[in-house]
C-alpha positions in Angstrom: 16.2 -4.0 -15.0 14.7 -0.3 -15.6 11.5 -1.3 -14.2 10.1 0.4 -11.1 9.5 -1.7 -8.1 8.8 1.0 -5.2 8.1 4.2 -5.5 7.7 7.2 -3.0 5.9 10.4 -3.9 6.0 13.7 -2.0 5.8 11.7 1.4 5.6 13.0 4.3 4.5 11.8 7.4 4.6 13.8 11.0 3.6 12.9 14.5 2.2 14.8 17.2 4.6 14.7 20.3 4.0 15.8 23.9 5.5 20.0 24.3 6.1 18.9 28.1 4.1 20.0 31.4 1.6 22.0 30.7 2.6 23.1 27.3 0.5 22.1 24.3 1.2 19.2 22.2 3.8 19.5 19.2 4.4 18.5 15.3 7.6 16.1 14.5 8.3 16.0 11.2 10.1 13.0 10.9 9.4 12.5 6.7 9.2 15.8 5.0 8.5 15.6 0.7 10.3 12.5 -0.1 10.3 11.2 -3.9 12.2 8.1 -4.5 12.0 4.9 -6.7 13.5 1.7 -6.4 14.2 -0.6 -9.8 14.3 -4.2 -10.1 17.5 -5.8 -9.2 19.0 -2.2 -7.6 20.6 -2.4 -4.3 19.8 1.5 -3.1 21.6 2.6 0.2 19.7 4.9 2.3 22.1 6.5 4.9 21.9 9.7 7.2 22.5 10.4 10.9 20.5 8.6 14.2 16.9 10.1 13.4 17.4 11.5 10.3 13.8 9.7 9.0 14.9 6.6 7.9 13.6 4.1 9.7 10.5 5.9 9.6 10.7 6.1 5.5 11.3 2.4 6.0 7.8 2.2 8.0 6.2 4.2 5.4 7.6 1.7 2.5 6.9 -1.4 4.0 3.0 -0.1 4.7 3.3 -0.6 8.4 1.9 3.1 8.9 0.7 5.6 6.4 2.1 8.3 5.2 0.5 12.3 6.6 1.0 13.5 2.9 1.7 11.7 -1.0 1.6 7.9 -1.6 3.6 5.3 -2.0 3.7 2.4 -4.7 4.3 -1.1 -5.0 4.9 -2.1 -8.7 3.1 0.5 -10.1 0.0 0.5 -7.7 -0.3 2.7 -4.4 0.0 0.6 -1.5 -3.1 1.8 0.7 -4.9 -0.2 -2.0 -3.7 -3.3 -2.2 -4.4 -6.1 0.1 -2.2 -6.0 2.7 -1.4 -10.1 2.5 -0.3 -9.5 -0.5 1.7 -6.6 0.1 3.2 -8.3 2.3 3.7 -11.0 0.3 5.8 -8.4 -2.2 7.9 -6.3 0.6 9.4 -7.7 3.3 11.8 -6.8 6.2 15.0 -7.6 7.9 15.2 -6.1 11.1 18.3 -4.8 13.3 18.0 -7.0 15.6 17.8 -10.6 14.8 16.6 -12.2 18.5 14.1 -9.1 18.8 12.0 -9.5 15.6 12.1 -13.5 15.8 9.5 -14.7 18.1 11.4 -16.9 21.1 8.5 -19.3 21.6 8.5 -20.4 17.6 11.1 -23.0 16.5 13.6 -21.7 13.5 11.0 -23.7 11.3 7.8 -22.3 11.9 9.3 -18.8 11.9 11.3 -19.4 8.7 7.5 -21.2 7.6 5.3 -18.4 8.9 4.6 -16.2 5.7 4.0 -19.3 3.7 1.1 -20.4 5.8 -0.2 -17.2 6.2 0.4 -15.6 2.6 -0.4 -18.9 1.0 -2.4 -22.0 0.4 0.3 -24.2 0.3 0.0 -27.9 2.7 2.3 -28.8 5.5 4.6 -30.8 3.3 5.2 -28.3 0.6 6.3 -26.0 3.4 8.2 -28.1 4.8 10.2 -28.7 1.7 10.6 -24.6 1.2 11.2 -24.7 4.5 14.6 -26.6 4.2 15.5 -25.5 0.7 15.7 -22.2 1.9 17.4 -23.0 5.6 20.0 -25.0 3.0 20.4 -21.5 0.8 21.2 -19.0 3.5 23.7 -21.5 5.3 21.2 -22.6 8.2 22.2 -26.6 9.0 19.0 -29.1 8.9 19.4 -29.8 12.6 18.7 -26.2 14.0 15.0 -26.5 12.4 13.2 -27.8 15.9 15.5 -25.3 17.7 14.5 -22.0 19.0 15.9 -18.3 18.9 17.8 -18.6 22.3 19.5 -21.7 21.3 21.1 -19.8 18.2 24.0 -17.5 18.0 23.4 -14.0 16.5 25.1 -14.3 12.8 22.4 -17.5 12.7 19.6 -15.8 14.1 20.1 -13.0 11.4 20.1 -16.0 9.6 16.8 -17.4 10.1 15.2 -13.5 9.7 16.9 -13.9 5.8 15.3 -16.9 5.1 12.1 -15.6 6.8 11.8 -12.7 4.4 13.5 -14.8 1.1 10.9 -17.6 1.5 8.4 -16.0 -0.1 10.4 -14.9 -3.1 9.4 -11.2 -2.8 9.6 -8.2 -4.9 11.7 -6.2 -2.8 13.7 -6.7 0.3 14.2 -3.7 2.9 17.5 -4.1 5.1 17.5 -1.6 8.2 20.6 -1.9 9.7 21.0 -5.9 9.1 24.4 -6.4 10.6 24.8 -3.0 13.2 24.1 -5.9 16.1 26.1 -8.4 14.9 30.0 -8.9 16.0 32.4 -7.6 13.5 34.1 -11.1 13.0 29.9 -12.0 12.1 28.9 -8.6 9.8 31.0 -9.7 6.7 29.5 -13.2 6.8 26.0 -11.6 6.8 26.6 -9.3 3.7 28.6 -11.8 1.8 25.4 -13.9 2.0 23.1 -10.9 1.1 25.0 -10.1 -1.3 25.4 -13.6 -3.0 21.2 -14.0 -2.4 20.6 -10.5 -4.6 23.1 -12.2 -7.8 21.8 -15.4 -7.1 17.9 -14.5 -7.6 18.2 -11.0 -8.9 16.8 -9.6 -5.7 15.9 -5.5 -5.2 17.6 -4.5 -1.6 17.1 -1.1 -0.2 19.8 -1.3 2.5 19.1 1.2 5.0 22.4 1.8 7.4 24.6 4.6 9.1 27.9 2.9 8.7 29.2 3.8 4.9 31.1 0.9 4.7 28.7 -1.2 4.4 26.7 0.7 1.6 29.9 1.1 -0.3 30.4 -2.4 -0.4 26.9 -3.4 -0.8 24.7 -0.5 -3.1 24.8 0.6 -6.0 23.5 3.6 -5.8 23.2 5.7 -2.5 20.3 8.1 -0.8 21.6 10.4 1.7 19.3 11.6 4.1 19.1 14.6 6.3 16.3 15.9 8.6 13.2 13.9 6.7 14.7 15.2 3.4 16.8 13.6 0.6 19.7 15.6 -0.1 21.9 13.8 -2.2 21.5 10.6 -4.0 23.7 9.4 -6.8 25.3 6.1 -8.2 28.1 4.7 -5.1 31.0 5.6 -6.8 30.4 9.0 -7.8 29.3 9.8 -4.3 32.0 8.4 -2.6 34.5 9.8 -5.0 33.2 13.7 -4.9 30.1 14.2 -2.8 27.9 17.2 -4.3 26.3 18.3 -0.7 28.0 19.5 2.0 26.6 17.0 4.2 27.3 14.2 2.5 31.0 15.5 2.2 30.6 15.7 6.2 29.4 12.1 6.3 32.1 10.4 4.5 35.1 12.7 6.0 33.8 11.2 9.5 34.6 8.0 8.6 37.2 6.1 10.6 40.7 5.4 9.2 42.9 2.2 10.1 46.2 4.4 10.3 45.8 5.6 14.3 48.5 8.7 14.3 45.4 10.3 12.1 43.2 10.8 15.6 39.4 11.0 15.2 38.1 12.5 12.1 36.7 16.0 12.8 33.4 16.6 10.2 33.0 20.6 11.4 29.6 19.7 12.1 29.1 19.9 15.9 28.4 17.8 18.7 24.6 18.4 18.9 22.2 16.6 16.5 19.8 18.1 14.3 16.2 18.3 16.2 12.9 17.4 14.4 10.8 19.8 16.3 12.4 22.7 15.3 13.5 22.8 11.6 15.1 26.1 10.5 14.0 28.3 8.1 15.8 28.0 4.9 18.0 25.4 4.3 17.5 22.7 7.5 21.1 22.2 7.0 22.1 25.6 7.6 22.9 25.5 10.6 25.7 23.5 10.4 27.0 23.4 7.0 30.6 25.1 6.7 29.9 26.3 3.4 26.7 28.4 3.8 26.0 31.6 2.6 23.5 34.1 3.6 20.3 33.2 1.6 20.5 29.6 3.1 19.0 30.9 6.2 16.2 32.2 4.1 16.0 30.3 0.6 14.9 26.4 0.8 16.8 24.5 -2.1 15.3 23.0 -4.8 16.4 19.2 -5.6 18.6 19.9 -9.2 18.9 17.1 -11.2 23.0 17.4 -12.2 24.6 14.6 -14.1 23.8 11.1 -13.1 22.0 12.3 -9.6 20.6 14.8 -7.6 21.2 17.5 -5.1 19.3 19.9 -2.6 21.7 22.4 -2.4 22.0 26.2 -3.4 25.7 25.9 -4.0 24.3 24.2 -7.2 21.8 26.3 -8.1 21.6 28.0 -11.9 21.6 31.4 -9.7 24.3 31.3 -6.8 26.1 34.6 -7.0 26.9 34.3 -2.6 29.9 33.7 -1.4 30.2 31.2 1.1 30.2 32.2 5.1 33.6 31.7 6.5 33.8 28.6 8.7 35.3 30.7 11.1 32.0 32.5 11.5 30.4 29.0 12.3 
């Protein structure tokens, strides 16, 4: 259960953007220094803010682009060396949207049959048989196989992607937002099944999403992201419980609650989003965080190994002798 499956080191990876008219062309730092590692049989959740890096991470660790900086590895061996049928054969996706990543003009069949004849020597009839054996373990009914994409309803199309990536019995499966465009009455139904799939066949998940709710119910141990860094990541329940970085605090006190005379949850952190192209000095999180002090504008945190996880904050530091900025001042 200890062993590694994936593995990130110091990964980084940044893209040249336009600066607008007539101004020269810009970096975006979309990864910046990420380790992380993935163990057999873990569900890890990976969550963070809209384009806080993680479905570029999730690029990165599938090997659909390479990294700018550090390498990533698959089992023990770096990815950029490995055949990349087999790679693929190891890692494989499921996608937000389930009628975008299936091909329209493919019946539910050939899609669900497609890495076996293309990862594999196996004849028509074997995948045939996979074909149905796996339809029959992700609740698919034998009659949709000659069907096609448009003929499906969402929570079956997200469906068909499962099987898709389970068919080939890989190493690791990466979830980015599986159920975000699914109906609510469809979500649990999709995570029941993903969740049944992982005990049933011992299967690794990294489960990449923005609604907490899901990860809590799903991972076992959460990564929270923040402007191409990794901030925080420790075992679910002690996250949730007592968050160690002010942003993840801010992440979980913006959750919804069921009881309506509470309003909307106010998380102190601002209407505007953090931007990519212009990281601050310091701490990136500075800027927002309600509990900075003055060397955050200057110092950039180490991560600190404390307990059973990790932080990248200066509040945890050995050293921190500051008192924190009023939030008033913020």
């Amino acid at each position: 259960m200890s062993e590694t499956v994936l593995e990130a080191r110091g990964v980084r990876r940044s893209f040249s953007v336009s600066g607008g008219f007539m101004k020269p062309r810009r970096a975006l730092h979309a990864v910046r220094g990420v380790d992380f590692t993935i163990r057999r049989g873990e569900v890890v959740g990976l969550v963070g803010e809209s384009g806080c890096g993680k479905s570029t991470l999730a690029k990165l660790l599938l090997g659909l682009m390479p990294p700018s900086e550090g390498e990533i590895l698959l089992e023990g061996a770096p990815i950029s060396g490995q055949d990349r049928l087999e790679t693929a054969r190891r890692i494989q996706p499921i996608f937000q949207d389930p009628y975008s990543s299936l091909n329209p003009r493919k019946s539910i069949g050939t899609i669900i049959g497609l890495p076996l004849r293309v990862q594999t020597d196996l004849g028509g009839a074997e995948i045939a048989r996979r074909v149905t054996e796996t339809m029959d373990l992700v609740g698919l009914p034998a009659r949709v196989v000659d069907s096609y994409p448009n003929q499906l309803s969402g929570g079956q199309r997200q469906r068909v992607a499962i099987a898709r990536a389970l068919i080939n019995r890989p190493s690791i499966i990466i979830c980015d937002e599986p159920t975000s465009a699914l109906d609510v009455s469809v979500q649990s139904q999709i995570l029941n099944l993903l969740q049944d799939l992982q005990r049933e066949f011992g299967l690794t998940y990294l489960l990449i999403s923005h609604d907490l709710s899901v990860v809590e119910h799903m991972a076992s141990r959460v990564a929270v992201m923040y402007l191409g860094r990794i901030v925080e990541e420790r075992p679910t329940a002690g996250l949730f419980a007592e968050a160690r970085h002010p942003y993840a605090r801010a992440l979980l006190d913006s959750v919804l609650t069921p009881d309506p005379s509470l309003g909307i949850p106010d998380t102190h952190l601002g209407a505007a989003f953090p931007n990519p192209l212009e990281i601050p000095a310091g701490c990136s999180f500075h800027p927002r965080c309600p509990k900075a002090m003055p060397r955050c504008c200057t110092v950039a945190p180490d991560p600190l190994r404390i307990g059973d996880g990790m932080v990248e904050c200066l509040l945890h530091a050995p050293d921190q002798h500051d008192e924190p900025e009023e939030e008033t001042t913020r």
